[in-house]
C-alpha positions in Angstrom: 124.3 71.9 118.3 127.6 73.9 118.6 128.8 75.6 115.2 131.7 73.6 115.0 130.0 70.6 115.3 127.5 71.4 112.1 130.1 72.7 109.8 132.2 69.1 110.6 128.8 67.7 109.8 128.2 69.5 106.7 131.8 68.9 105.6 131.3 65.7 106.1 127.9 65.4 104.6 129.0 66.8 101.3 131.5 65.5 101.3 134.3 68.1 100.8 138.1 67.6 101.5 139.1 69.1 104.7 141.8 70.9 102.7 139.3 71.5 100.3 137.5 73.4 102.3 139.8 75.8 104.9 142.3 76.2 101.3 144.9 79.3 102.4 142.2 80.2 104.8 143.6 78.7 107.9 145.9 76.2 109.0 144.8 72.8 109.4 145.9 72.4 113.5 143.4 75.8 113.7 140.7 73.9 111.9 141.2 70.7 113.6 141.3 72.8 117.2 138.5 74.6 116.2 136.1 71.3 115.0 137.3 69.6 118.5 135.7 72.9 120.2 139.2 73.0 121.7 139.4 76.6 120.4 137.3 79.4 118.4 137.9 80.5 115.5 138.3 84.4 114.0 134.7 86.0 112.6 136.9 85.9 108.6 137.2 82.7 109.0 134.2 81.0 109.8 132.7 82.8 107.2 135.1 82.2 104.3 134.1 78.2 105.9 130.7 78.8 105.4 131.3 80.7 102.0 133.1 77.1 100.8 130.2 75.7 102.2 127.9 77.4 100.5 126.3 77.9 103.4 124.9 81.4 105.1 125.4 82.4 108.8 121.5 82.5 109.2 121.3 78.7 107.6 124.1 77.8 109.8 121.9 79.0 113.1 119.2 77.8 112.0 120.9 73.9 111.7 122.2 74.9 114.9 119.2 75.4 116.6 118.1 72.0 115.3 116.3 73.4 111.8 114.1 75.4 114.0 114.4 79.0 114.0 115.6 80.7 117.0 113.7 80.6 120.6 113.6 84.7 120.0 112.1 84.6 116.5 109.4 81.8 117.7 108.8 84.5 120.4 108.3 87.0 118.3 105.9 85.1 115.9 103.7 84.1 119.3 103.8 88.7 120.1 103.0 88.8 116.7 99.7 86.3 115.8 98.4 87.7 119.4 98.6 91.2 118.6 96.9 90.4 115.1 94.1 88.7 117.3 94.0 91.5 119.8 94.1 88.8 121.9 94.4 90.8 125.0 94.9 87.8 127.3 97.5 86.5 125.0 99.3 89.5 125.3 99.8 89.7 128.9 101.0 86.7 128.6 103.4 87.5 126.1 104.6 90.4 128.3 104.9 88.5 131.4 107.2 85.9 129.7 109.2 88.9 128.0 109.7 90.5 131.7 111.0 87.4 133.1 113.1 86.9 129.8 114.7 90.4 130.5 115.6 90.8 133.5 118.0 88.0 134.6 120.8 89.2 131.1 119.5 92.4 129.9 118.8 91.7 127.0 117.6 94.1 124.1 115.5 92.0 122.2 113.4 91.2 125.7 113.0 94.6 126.3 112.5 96.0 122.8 109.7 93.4 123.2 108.7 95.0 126.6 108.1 98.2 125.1 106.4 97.1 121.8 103.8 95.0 123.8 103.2 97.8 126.4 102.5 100.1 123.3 99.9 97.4 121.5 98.1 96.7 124.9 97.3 100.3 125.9 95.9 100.9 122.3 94.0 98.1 122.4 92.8 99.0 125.6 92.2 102.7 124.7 94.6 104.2 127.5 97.3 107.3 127.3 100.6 106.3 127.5 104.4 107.7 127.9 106.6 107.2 124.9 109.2 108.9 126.3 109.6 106.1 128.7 109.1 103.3 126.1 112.5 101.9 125.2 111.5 100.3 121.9 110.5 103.5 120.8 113.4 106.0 121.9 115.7 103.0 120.3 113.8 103.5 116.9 113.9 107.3 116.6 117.9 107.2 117.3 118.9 104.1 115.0 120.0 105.8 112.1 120.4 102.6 110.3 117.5 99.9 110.2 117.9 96.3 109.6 115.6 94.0 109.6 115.5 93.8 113.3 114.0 97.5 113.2 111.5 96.9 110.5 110.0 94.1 112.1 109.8 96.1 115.5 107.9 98.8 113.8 105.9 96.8 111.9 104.7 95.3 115.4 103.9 99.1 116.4 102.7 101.1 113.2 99.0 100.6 114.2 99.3 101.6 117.8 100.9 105.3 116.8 99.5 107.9 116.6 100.0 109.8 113.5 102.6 112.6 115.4 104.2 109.5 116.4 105.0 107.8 113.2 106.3 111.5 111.5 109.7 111.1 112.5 110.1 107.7 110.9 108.7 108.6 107.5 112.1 109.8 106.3 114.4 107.0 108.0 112.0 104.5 106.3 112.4 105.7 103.0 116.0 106.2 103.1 116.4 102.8 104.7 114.8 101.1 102.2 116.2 102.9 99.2 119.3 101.5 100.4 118.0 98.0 99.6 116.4 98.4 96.4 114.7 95.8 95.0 116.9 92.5 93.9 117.5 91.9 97.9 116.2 89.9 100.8 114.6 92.7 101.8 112.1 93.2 98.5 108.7 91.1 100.4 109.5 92.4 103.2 109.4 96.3 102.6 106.8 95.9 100.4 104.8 94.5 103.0 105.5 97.5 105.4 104.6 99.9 102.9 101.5 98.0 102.6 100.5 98.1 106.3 102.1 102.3 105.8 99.0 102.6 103.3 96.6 101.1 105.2 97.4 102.9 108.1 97.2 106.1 106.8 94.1 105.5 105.1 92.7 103.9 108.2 93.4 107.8 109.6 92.3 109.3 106.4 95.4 111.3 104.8 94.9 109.9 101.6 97.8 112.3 100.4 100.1 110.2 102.2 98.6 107.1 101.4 99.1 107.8 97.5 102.5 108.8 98.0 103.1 105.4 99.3 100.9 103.7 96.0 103.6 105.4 94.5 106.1 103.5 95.9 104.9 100.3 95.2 105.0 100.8 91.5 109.0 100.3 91.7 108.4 96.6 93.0 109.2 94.0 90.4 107.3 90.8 92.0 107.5 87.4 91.0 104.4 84.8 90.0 105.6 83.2 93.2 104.6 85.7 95.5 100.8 85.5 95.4 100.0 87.6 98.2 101.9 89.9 97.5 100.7 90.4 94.0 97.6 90.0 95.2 98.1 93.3 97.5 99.6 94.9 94.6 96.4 94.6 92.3 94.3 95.4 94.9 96.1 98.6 95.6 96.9 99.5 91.8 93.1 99.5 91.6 92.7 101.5 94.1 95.0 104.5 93.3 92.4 104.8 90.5 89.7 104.6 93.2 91.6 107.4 95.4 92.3 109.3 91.5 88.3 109.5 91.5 88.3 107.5 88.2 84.8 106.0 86.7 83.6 103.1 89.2 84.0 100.8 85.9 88.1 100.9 86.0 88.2 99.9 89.7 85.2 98.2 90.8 85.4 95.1 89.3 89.3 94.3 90.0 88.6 95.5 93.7 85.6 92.9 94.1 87.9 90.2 92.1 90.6 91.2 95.1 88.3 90.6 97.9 87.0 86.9 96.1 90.6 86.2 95.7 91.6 86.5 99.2 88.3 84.5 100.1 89.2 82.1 97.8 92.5 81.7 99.2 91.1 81.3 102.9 92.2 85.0 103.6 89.1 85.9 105.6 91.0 89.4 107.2 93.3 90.5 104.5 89.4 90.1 102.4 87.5 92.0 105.2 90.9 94.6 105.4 90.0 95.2 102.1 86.4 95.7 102.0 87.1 98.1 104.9 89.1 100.1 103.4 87.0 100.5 100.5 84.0 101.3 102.4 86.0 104.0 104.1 87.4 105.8 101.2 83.6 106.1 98.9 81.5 106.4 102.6 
């Protein structure tokens, strides 16, 4: 559905006063040749509609796309669940559909896509590869300001770098997310990439790095209603003491409680990430 069609239907739906709603805004003739898709409308006002709306730009895609989320973020989900898997076949597959996706518009996300699967498949595979020829990458290092569009890329990538590779994000990471703090739309997700940060480094054992990154943690304020979430932050709380070399009785028991929990709650990998990680930090 076209966006003028949905904010006609949400006007009409809740029933708000077409004067109501443009106010000083815009004229009414503009509004009128802009709900008749006659005419488009300036990026100010559409969103001071949407504000009277009370309505955001992503909700209004998202109705637009007929309450599905977009065809690019369904993609990515599909890159994503396969990589998880390392599903290899699944993967080509993914990177197939992302050439043919690319190529006819140039377009970005397509080929950011390109170069993140072309990363994850030669890890998983075990071969070298170029990364000064990876597109995803080289965009990356030269964004000075990430979004969530970067996060999400590098999230996809973390476990395939190599730990020269991931040094020159360290720095924009941090100072991307201290722009957000932690009252923002970005709170689960950055604490879920410093999550997979911490695991990763103590998947390559520079447990120096990893407890810098514990540190960071300790500045999230979660809610009750983010149980996995919490449920990564107890686990790692506990074991910062484990990494401290604290007596086995201030850690041990929470750590085993983690790994039941995430059973419990039908979390077979996040419960085996855990018990892998604490075999390789007392092994």
């Amino acid at each position: 559905m076209e966006y003028h069609k949905v904010i006609s239907e949400l006007r009409t739906n809740k029933n708000i006063k077409v004067s109501d709603l443009i106010g000083d805004n815009m004229s009414r003739s503009s509004y009128n040749r802009f709900i008749s898709g006659k005419t488009d409308i300036y990026s100010q006002h559409l969103l001071a509609l949407l504000d009277q709306l009370h309505v955001s730009f992503s909700k209004l895609e998202y109705i637009a796309n007929g309450y599905n989320t977009s065809k690019e973020d369904t993609f990515f989900l599909k890159v994503i669940l396969a990589a998880r898997a390392k599903d290899h076949e699944g993967l080509i597959l993914c990177y197939r559909q992302a050439q043919s996706l690319a190529q006819p518009k140039h377009n970005d996300f397509y080929t950011h896509v390109l170069g993140a699967l072309d990363l994850v498949i030669r890890q998983l595979k075990s071969q070298p590869y170029n990364l000064s020829d990876n597109a995803l990458y080289t965009y990356l290092i030269q964004a000075f300001s990430w979004t969530d569009y970067e996060f999400k890329f590098f999230q996809l990538i973390l476990p395939a770098l190599s730990p020269a590779e991931l040094e020159p994000f360290l720095a924009k990471i941090e100072r991307n997310l201290a722009k957000f703090g932690s009252a923002t739309p970005y709170n689960q997700k950055s604490f879920n990439l410093i999550c997979d940060i911490i695991f990763y480094f103590i998947q390559h054992q520079n447990y120096v790095n990893a407890s810098h990154y514990l540190t960071l943690l300790e500045n999230y304020d979660l809610t009750e209603n983010l149980v996995y979430e919490k449920l990564l932050l107890t686990f790692f709380t506990n074991l910062k003491k484990l990494l401290l070399h604290q007596p086995a009785n201030t850690w041990r028991r929470p750590l085993t409680k983690c790994i039941a929990t995430a059973k419990f709650l039908d979390m077979p990998n996040l419960a085996e990430k855990f018990e892998q990680t604490i075999l390789q930090i007392t092994n």
